[in-house]
C-alpha positions in Angstrom: -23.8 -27.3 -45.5 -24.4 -23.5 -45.4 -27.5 -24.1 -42.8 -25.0 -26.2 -40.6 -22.2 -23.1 -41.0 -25.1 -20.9 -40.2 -26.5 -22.6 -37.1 -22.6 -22.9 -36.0 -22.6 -19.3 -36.1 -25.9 -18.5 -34.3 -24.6 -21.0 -31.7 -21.9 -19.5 -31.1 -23.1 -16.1 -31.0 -25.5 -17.9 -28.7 -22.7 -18.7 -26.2 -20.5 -15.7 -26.0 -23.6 -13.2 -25.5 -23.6 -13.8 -21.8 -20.1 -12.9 -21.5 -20.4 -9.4 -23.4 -23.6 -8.7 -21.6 -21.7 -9.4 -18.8 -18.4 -6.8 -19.7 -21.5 -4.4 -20.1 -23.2 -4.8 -17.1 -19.7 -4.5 -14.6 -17.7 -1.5 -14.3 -13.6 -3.0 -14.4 -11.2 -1.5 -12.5 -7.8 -3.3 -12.5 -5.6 -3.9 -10.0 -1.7 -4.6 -10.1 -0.3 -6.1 -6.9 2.4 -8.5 -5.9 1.0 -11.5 -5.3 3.6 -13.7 -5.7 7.4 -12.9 -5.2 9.6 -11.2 -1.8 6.5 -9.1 -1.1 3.5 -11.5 -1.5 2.1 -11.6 2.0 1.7 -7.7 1.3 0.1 -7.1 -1.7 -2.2 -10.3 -0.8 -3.2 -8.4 2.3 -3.9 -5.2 -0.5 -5.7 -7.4 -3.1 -7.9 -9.0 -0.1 -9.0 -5.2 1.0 -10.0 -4.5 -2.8 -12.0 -7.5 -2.4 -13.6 -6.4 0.8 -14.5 -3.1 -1.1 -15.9 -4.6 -4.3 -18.2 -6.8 -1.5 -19.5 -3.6 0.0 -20.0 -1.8 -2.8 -21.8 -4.1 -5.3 -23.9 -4.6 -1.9 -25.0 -1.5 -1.7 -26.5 -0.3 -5.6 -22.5 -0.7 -7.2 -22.2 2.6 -8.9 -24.2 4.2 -11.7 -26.3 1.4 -11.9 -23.4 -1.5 -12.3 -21.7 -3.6 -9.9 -17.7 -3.2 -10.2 -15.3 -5.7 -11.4 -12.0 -6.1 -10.1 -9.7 -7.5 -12.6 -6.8 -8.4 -10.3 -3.1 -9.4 -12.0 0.2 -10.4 -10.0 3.2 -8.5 -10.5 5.3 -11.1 -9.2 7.3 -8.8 -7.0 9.2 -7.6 -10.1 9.2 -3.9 -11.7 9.1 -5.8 -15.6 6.3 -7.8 -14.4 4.3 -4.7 -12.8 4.0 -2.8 -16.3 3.5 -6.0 -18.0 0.3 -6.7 -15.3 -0.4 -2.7 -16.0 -0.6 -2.6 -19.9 -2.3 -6.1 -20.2 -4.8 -4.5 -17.7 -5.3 -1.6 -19.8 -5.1 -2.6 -23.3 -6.6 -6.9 -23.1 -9.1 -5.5 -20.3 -10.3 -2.2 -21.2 -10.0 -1.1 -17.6 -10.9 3.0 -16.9 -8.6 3.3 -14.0 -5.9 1.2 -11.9 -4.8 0.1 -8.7 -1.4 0.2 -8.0 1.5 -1.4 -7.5 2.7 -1.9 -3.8 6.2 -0.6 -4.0 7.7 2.7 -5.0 9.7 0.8 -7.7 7.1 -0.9 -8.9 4.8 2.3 -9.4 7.5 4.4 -10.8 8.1 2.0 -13.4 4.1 1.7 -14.5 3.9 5.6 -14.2 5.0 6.1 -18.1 2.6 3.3 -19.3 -0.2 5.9 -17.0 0.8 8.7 -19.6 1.3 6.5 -22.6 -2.3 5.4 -22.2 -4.0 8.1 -20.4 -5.2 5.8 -17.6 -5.6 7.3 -13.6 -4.0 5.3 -11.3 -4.9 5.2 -7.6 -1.2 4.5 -6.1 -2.6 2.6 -2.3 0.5 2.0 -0.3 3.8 3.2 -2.2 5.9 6.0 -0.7 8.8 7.4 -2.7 8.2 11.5 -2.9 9.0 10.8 -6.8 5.7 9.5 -7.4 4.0 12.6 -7.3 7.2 15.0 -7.8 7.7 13.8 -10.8 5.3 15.2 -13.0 2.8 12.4 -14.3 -0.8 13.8 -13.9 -2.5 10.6 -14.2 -1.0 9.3 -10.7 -3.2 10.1 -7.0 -1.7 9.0 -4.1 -3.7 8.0 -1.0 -0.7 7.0 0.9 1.9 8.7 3.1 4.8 10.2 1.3 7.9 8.7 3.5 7.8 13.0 4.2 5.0 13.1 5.6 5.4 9.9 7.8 8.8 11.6 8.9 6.7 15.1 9.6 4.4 12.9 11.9 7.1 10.5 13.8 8.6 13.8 14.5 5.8 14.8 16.5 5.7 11.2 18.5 9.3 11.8 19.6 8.9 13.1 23.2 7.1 9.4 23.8 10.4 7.6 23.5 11.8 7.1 27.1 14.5 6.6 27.2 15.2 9.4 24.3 16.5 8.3 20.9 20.2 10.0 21.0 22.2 8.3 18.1 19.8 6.0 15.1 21.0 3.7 12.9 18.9 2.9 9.2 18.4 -0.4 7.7 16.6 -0.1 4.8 15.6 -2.7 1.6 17.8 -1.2 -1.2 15.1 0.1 -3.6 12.9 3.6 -4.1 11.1 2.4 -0.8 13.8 2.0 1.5 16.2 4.2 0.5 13.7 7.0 0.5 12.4 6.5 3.9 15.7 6.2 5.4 16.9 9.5 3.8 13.4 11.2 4.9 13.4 10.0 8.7 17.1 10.7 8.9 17.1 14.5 7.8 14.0 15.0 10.0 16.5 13.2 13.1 19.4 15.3 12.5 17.0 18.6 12.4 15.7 17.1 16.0 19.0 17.0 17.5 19.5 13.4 17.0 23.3 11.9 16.5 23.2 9.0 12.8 25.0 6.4 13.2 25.4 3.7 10.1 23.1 3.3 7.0 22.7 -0.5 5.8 21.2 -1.8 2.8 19.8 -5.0 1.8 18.5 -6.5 -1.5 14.6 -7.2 -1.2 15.2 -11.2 -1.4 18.2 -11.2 1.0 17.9 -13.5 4.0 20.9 -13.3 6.2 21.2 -9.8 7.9 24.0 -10.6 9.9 26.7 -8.2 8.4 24.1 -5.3 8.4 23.3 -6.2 11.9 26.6 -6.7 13.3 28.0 -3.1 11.9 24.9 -2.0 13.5 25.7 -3.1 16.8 28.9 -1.6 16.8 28.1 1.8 15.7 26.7 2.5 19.6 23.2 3.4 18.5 20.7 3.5 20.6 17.6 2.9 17.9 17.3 0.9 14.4 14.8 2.2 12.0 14.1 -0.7 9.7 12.1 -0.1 6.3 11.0 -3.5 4.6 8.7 -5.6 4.3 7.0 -8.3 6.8 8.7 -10.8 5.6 12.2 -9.2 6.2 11.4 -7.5 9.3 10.3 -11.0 10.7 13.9 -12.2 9.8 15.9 -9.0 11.4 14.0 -9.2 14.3 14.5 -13.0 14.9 18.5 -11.8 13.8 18.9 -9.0 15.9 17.5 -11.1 19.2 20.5 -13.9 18.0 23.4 -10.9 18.1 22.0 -9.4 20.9 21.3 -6.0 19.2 20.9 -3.7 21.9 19.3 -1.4 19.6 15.5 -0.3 20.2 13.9 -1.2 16.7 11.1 1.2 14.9 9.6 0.0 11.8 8.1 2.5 9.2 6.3 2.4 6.0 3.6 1.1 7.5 4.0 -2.6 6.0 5.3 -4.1 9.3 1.8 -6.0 10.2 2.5 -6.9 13.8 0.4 -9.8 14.6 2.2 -11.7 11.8 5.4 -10.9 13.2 4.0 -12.2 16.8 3.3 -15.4 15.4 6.5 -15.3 13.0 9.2 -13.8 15.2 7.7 -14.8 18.8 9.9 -12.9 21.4 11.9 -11.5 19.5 9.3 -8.9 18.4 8.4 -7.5 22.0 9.6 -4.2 22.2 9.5 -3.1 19.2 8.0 -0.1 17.2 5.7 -0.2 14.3 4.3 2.6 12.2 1.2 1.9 10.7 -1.6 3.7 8.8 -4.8 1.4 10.2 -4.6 0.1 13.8 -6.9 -2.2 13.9 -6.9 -3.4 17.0 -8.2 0.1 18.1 -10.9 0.7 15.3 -12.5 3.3 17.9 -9.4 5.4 17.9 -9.4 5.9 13.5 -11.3 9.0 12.5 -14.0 7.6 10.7 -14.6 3.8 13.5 -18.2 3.4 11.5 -16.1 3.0 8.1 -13.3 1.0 10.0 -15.9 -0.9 11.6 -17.2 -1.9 7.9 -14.3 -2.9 6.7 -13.3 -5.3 9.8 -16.6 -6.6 9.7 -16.0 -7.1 5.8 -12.8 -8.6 6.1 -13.7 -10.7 9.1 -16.6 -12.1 6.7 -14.6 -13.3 4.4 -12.1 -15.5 6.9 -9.0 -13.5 6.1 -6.3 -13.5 8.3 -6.7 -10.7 10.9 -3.1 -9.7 10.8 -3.6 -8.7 7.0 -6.0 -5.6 8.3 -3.0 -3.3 8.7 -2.0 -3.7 4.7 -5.7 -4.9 3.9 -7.0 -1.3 4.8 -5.3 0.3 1.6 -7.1 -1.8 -0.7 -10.7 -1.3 0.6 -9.7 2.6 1.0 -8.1 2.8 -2.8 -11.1 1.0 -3.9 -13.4 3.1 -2.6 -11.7 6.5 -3.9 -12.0 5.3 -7.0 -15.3 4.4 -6.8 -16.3 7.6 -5.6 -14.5 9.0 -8.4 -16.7 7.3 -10.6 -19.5 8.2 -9.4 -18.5 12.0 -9.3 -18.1 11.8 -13.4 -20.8 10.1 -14.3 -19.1 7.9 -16.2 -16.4 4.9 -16.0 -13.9 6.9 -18.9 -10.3 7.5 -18.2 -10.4 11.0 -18.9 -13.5 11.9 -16.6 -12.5 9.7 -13.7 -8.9 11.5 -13.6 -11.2 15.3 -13.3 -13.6 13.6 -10.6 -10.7 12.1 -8.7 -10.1 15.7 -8.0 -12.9 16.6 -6.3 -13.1 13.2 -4.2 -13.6 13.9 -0.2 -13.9 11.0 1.3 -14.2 9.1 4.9 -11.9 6.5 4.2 -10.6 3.9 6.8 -7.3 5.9 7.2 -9.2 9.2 7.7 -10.2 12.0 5.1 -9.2 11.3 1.7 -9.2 14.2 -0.7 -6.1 15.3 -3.0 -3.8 18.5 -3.0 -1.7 19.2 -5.7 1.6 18.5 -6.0 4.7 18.4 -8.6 5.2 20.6 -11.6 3.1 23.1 -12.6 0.7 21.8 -15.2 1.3 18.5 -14.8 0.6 17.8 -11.1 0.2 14.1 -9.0 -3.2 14.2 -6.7 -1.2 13.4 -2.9 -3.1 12.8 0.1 -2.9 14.1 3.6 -2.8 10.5 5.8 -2.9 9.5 8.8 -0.1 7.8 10.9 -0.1 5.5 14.2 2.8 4.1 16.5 2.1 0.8 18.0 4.3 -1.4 20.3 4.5 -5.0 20.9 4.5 -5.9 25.0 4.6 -9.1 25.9 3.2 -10.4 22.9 0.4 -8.0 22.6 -0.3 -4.8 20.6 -0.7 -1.8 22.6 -0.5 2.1 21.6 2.2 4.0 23.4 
């Protein structure tokens, strides 16, 4: 009996030693995105440029000897659900460093789990000034603040013909939208620019039509709209039913035009949409060879070409941290937070390198990005 117990052991032991040599032989790095939930077709589009990265890198030598392991969990859309994904990364998977978590809500409420834990997160798309104001020196942002995109747009503003006299804001009622709207309507008024109305909208509505109709009568001549695709595909179609005069500008960068093409048809020519990768232009980013990688990478793996806007901030988050890792030597929490200090690197968006910013002593890592206006004519993307 004590031979069979014995061989039942061995056997076992047998079986799960490719699995630990296996843990021992990747380096994890965990990724929290909504893949499920009002913002799916997003945070797929952010998981699939991860994927893209981990493709290119293990191709090429991984990093300090190991290929990397994305550990990718769904955060279903839902702040709860994003530190759930973020502490079962950490604590079941033993990741080093994060990936995270689409939405301004969704990062500000991992952001304590960050300190609790002492785990560097790489915050790819999320936009709320809070995130790095806030004091957590475990968070580095490669994405615009909604500040900075403001700052930019700002400069952009002698393009509009006819001029933008009065805006009106329509914004998803979380961190996100109400952030950007506050953020692009300070920098208006400074410009000389009349406000008109602010509407709100929770992030599952579906019928606009009150926002939209106190829109049209406020006179404005121009709609900035912060949400997601999925949203933005249903004001446009909305706004085209009321006969919104209005001139519509996107912002946040989540707007992906060619899905709204296909989604919204007509109703999307005209419009504005601020982006952070234009892919249709990859000669025009500041680094086309690293664009061109990731296109080609992406285009390899059959994704959906309309997911490259989104998809870019995966591959670039991907590859900062990977970068970092390499810089320390070592795939530890504490030594990838230093090295992620010290990153420069040509990222699809442009340079990639973090300044300092919050309070003293306990300061967010916020890079300086890069931000592109495109317009939909006649069913086609073009670049005013």
């Amino acid at each position: 009996m004590r031979t069979m117990k014995t061989t039942a052991l061995l056997l076992s032991a047998a079986l799960l030693a490719p699995g630990v040599a296996f843990a021992q032989e990747t380096i994890k790095i965990g990724v929290t995105q909504p893949l499920t939930g009002a913002v799916a077709a997003s945070g797929n589009y952010v998981a699939n440029g991860a994927r893209v990265a981990e493709e290119v890198v293990n191709a090429n030598g991984g990093v300090l000897g190991k290929k990397i392991q994305l550990i990718i969990e769904d955060n279903k859309s839902n702040p709860k659900e994003a530190v759930a994904s973020a502490e079962k990364l950490i604590v079941r998977d033993k990741v080093p460093v994060l990936m995270g978590a689409w939405s301004s809500t969704f990062t500000l409420a991992v952001m304590p789990k960050l300190v609790e834990y002492g785990v560097p997160m790489v915050v790819e798309t999320s936009s709320s000034t809070k995130i790095t104001t806030s004091g957590n020196p475990w968070v580095f942002r490669i994405a615009p603040t909604s500040a900075m995109e403001a700052k930019s747009f700002a400069e952009k503003l002698d393009h509009f013909q006819p001029a933008i006299q009065k805006a009106d804001f329509l914004a998803v009622n979380n961190d996100f939208g109400r952030g950007s709207a506050d953020e692009f309507r300070k920098m208006l008024q400074a410009k000389g620019v009349k406000i008109g109305v602010t509407e709100t909208m929770a992030p599952e509505a579906t019928d606009l039509s009150a926002q939209l109709s106190s829109i049209k009568q406020s006179g404005g001549d121009t709609l900035f709209v912060t949400t997601g695709v999925e949203q933005i595909t249903l004001i446009l179609k909305q706004a085209a039913e009321l006969r919104l005069p209005h001139r519509i500008i996107t912002n946040g960068g989540s707007s992906s035009p060619d899905q709204l093409i296909a989604q919204a048809g007509a109703a999307a020519d005209g419009g504005y949409f601020t982006l952070f990768f234009a892919p249709w232009f990859p000669e025009k980013a500041v680094h086309p060879t690293v664009a061109k990688t990731f296109v080609d990478g992406w285009n390899k793996k059959g994704y959906d070409f309309a997911g490259l806007t989104e998809g870019y901030r995966g591959f670039d988050g991907i590859m900062t941290i990977v970068e970092a890792i390499k810089t320390a030597g070592k795939a530890e929490p504490q030594a990838i937070r230093d090295a992620l200090w010290t990153v420069k690197l040509d990222g699809v968006n442009g340079d990639i390198a973090f300044k300092k910013d919050g309070p003293e002593g306990k300061e967010s890592g916020q890079n300086e990005a890069n931000v592109y206006v495109v317009q939909v004519k006649d069913g086609k993307v073009t670049m005013p």
